[in-house]
Backbone bond lengths (Angstrom), bond angles and torsions (degrees), N, CA, C in turn:
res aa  C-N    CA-C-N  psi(-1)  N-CA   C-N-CA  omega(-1)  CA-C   N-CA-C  phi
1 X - - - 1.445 - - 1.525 108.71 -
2 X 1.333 123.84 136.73 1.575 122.05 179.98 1.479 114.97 -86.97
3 X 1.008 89.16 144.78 1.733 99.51 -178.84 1.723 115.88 -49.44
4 X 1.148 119.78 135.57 1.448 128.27 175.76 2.130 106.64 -56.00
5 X 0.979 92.82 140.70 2.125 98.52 -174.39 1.857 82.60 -50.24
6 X 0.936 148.97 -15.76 1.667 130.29 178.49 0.910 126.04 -97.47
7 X 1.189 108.01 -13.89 1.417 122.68 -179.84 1.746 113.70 -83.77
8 X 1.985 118.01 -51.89 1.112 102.20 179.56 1.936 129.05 -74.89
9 X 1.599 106.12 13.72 1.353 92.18 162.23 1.536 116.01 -87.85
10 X 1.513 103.05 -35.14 1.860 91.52 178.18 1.037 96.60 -71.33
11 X 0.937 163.37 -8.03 1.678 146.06 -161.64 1.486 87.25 -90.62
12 X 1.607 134.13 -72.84 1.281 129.50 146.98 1.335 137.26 -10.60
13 X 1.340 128.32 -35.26 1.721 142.57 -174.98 1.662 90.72 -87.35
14 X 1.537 115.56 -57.11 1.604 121.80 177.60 1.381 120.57 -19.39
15 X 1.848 94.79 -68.08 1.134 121.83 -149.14 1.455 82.59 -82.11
16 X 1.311 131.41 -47.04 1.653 114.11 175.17 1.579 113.82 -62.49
17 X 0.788 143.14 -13.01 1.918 157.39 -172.34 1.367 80.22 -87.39
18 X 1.355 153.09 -73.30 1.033 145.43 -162.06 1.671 104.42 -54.97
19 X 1.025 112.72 -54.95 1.431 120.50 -172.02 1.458 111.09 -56.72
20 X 1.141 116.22 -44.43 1.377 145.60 152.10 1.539 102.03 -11.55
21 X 1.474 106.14 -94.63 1.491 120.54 -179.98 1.652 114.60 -62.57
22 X 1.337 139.05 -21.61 1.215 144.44 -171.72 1.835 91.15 -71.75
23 X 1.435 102.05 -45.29 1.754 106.35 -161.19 1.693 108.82 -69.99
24 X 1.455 88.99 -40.74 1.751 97.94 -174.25 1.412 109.39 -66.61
25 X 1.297 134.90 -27.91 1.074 129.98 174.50 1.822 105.26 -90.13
26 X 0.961 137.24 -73.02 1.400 111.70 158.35 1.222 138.05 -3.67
27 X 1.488 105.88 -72.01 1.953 103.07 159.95 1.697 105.84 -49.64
28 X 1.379 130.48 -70.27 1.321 115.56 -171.48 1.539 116.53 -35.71
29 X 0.933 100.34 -59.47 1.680 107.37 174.16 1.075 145.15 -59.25
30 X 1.488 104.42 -3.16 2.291 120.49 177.78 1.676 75.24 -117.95
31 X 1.219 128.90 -37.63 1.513 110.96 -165.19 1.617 113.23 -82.25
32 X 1.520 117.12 -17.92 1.296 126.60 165.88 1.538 108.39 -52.91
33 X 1.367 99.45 -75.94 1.464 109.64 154.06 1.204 136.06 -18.58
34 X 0.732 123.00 -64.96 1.621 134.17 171.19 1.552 100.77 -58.92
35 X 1.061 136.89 -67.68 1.637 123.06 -170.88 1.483 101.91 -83.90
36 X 1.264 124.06 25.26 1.116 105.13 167.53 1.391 98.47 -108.14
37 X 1.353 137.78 -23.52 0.881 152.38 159.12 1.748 112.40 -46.41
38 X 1.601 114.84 -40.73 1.474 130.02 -163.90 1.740 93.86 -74.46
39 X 1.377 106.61 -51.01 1.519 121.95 -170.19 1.128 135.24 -87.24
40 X 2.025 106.65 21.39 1.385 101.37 -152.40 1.610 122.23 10.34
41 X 1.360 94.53 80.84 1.323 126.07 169.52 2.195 124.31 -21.46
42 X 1.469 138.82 122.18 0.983 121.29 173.04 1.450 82.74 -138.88
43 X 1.464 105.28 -175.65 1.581 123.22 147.66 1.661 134.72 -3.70
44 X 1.515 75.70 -86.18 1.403 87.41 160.76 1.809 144.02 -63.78
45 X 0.868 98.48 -20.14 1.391 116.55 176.40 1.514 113.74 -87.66
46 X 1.208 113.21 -29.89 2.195 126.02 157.40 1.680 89.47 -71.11
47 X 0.743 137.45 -5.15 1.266 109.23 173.88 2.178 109.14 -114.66
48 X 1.226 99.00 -16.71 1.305 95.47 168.96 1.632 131.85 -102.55
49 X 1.888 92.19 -7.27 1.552 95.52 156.56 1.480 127.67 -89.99
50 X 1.848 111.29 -17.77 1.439 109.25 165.43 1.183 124.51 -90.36
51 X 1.528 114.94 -3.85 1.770 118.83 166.76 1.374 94.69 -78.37
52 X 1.748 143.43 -39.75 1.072 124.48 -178.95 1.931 128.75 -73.38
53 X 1.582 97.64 -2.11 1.364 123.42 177.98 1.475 89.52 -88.25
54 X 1.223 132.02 -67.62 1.565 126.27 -165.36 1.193 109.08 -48.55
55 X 1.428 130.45 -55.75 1.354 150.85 175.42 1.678 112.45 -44.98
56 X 1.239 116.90 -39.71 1.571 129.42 178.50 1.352 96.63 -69.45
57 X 1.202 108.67 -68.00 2.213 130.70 171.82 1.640 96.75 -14.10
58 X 1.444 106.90 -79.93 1.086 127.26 -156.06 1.621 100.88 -71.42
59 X 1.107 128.68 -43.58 1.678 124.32 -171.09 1.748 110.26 -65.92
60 X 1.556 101.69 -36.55 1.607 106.03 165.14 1.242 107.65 -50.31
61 X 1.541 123.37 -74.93 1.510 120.57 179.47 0.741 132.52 -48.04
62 X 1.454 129.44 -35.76 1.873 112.20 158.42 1.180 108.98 -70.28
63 X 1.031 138.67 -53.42 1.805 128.98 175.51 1.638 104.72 -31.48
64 X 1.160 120.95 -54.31 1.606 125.82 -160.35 1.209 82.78 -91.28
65 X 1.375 170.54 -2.09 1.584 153.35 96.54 1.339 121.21 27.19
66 X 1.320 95.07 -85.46 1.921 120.06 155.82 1.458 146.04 -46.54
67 X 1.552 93.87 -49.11 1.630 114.12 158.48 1.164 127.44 -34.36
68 X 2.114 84.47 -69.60 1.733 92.49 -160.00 1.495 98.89 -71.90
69 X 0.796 153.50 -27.92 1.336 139.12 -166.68 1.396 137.06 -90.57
70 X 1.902 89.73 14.99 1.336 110.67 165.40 1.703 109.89 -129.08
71 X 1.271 90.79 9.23 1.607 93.70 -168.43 1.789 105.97 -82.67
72 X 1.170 111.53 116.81 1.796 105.74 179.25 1.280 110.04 -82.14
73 X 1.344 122.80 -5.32 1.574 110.89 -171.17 2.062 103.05 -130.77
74 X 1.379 102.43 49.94 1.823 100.72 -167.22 1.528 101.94 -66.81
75 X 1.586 123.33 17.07 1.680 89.44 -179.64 1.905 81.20 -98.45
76 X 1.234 122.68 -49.86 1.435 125.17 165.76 1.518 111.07 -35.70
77 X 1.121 156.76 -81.66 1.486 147.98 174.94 1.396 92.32 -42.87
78 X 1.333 155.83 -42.97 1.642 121.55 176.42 1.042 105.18 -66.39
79 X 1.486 148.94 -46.90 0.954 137.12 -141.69 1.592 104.93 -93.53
80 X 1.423 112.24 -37.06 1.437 113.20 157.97 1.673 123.50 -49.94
81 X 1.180 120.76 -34.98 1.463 150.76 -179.36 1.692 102.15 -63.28
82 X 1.269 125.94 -57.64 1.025 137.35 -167.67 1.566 116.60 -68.50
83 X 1.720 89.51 -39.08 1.970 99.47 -169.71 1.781 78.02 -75.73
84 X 0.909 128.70 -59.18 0.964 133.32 -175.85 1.948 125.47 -19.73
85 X 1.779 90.79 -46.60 1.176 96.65 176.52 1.321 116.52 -105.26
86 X 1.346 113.05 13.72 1.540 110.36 162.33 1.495 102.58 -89.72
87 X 1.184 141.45 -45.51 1.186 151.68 -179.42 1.897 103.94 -43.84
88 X 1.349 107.63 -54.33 1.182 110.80 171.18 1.774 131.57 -77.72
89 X 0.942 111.40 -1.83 1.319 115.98 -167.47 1.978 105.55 -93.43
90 X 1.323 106.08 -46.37 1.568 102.54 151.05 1.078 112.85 -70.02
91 X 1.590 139.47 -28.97 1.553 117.54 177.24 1.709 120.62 -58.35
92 X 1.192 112.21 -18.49 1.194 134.86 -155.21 1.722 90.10 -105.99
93 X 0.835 131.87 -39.70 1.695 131.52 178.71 1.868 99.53 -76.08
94 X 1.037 115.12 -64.63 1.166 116.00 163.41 1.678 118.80 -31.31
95 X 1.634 112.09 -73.79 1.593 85.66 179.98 1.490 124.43 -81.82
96 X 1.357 134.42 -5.23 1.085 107.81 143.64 1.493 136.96 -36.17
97 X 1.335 116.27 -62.44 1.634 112.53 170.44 1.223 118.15 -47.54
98 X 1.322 114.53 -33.50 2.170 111.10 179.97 1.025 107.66 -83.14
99 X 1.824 129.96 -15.08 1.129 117.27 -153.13 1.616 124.91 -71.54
100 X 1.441 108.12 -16.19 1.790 121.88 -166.41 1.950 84.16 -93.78
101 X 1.167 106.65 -12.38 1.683 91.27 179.25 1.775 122.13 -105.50
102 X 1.270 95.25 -17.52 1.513 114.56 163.11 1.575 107.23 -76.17
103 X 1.009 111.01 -39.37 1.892 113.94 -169.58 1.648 98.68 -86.26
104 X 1.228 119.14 -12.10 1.688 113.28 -175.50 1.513 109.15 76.09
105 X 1.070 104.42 24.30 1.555 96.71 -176.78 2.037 99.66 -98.91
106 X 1.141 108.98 116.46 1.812 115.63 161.83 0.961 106.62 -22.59
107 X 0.937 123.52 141.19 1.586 135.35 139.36 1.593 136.22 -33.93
108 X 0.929 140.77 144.42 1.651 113.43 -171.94 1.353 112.39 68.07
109 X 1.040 138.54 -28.30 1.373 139.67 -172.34 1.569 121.79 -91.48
110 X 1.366 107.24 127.58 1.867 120.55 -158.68 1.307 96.32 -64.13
111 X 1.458 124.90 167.12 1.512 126.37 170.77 1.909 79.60 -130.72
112 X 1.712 96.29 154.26 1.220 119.91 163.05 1.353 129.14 -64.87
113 X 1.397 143.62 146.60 1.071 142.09 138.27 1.315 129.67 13.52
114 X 1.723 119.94 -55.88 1.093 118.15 -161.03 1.578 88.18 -98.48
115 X 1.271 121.92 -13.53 1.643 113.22 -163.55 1.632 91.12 -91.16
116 X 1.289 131.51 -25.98 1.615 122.83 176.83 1.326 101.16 -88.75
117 X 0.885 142.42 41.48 1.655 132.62 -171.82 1.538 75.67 -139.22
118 X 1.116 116.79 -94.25 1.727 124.32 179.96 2.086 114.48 -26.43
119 X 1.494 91.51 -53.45 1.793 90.66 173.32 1.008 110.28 -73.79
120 X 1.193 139.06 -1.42 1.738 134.38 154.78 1.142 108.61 -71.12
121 X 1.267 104.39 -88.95 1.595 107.67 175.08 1.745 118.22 -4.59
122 X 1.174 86.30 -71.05 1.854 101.86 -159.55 1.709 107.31 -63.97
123 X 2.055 96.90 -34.39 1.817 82.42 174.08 1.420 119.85 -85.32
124 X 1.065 107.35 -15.73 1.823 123.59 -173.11 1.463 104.84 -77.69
125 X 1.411 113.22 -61.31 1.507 100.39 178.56 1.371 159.40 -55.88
126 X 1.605 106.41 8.54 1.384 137.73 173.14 1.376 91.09 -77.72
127 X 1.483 140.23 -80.51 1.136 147.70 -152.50 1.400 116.33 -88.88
128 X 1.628 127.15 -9.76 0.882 131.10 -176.36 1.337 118.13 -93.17
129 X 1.309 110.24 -17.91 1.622 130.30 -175.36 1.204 106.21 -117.00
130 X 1.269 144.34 -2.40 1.412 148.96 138.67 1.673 109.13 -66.20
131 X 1.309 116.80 -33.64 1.403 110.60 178.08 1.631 94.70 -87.08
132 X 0.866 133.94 -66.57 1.338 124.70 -161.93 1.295 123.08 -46.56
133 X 1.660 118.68 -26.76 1.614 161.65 171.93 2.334 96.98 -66.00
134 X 0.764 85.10 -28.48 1.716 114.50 -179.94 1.758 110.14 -81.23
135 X 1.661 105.76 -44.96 1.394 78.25 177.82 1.082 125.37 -108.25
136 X 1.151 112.13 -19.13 2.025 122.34 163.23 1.600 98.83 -42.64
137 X 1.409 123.79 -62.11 1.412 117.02 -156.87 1.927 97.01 -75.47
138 X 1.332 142.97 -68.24 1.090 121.50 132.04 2.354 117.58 31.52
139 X 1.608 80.69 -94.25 1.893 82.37 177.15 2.096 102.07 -73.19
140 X 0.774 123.56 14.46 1.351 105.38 175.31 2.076 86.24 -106.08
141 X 0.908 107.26 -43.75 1.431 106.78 -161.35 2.032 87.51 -73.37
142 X 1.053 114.13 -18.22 1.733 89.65 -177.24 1.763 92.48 -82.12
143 X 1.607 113.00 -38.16 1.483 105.53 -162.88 1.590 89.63 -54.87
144 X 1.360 154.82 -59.38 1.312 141.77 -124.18 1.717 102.25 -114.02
145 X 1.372 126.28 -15.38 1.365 108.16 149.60 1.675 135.70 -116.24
146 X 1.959 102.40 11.08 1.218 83.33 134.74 1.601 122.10 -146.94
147 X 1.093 81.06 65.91 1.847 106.15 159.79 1.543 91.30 43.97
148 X 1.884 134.50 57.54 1.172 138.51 175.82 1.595 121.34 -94.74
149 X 1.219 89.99 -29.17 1.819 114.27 158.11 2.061 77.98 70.44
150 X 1.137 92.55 -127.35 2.319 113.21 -151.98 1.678 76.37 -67.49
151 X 1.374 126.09 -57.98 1.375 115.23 -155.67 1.804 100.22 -73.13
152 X 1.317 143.79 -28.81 1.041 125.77 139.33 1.831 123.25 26.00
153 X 1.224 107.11 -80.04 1.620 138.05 -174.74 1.535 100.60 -51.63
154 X 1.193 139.04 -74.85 1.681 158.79 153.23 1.270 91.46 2.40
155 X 1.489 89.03 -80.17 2.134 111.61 -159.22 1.788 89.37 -54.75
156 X 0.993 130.07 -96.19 1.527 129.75 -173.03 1.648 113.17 -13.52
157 X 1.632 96.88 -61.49 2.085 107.14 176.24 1.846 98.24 -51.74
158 X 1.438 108.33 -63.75 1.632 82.75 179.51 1.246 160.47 -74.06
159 X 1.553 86.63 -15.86 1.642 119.42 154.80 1.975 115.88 -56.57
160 X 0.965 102.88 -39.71 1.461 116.41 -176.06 1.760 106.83 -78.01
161 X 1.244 90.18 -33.88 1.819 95.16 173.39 1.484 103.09 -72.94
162 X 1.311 126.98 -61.76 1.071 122.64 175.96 1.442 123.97 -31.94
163 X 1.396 121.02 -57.69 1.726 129.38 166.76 1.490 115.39 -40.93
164 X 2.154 113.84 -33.52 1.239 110.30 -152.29 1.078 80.85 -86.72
165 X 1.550 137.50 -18.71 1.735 115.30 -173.25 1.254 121.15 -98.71
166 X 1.608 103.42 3.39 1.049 109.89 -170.65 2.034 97.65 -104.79
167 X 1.056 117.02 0.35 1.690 130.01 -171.21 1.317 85.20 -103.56
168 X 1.423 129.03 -47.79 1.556 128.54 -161.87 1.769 105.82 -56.84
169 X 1.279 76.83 -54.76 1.595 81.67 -172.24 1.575 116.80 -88.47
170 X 0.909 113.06 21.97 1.863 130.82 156.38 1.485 90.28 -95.52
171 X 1.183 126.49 -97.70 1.171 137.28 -164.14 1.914 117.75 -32.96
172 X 1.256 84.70 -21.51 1.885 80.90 -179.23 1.191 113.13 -91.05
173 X 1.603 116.09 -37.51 1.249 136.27 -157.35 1.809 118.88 -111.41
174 X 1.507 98.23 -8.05 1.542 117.84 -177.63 1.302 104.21 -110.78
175 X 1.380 89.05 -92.64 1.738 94.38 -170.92 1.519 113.28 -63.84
176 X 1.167 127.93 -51.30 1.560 118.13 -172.76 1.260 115.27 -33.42
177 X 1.307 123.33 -46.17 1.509 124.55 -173.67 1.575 114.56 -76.27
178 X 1.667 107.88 10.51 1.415 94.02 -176.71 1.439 93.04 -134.67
């Protein structure tokens, strides 16, 4: 039996919510990588490049707070949003690797505290706030085609979890090894 005309956009919004969370954890995870690589990487430094990932996360979503709820065209701003964050997500792999050669910093040579706190920030937050910008508009587009209203938000967050474990375990077990 074919799906009712309301049914195949969430089925569509889903299957992008999945994609959603598969990507965001992917980027976290080549971009972890990558400055851990920038910072001769320890402990501490996973914890000040994924507080500067949370912080990106979170600054998108309140920005897209405001947006979406003036935005008349949110399936167009995701989809703009998205090319958007593919475009950025190698930009962001990219300057990490130039970044110790653009800044003059040697090779081999440690950066401080305040310089990995700031080089997080600044490389993460292109892509981190485009994704986060990603899932508000995302839950506005599930509230308005399928009529999910407040619970809307839930369905999208667990749908999006679903993708991230389902990206995790691509990404660990797929791509890493290649």
């Amino acid at each position: 039996m074919d799906a009712s005309p309301r049914e195949k956009p969430v089925r569509a919004l889903i299957l992008a919510v999945w994609v959603l969370g598969s990507s965001g954890i992917a980027a976290q995870t080549v971009l972890l990588r990558e400055l851990l690589v920038l910072f001769g990487g320890n402990e501490f430094s996973i914890g000040m490049i994924l507080g500067a990932w949370v912080i990106a996360e979170a600054a998108g979503a309140f920005l897209a707070g405001f947006w979406a709820r003036r935005a008349s065209h949110a399936a167009a701003v995701f989809i703009a949003l998205t090319a958007l964050f593919c475009i950025l997500f190698p930009a962001s792999i990219y300057a990490a690797r130039v970044f110790k050669i653009l800044a003059g910093i040697p090779q081999g040579m440690g950066v401080g505290l305040v310089t990995i706190v700031w080089t997080s920030l600044l490389l993460l937050l292109p892509t981190g706030l485009v994704h986060g910008l990603l899932f508000i508009f995302a839950c506005r587009l599930h509230a308005q085609t399928a009529s999910g209203g407040a619970g809307s938000t839930g369905r999208v967050y667990f749908q999006e979890t679903l993708g991230t474990i389902v990206g995790g375990l691509l990404a660990t077990y797929l791509f890493r090894p290649y």
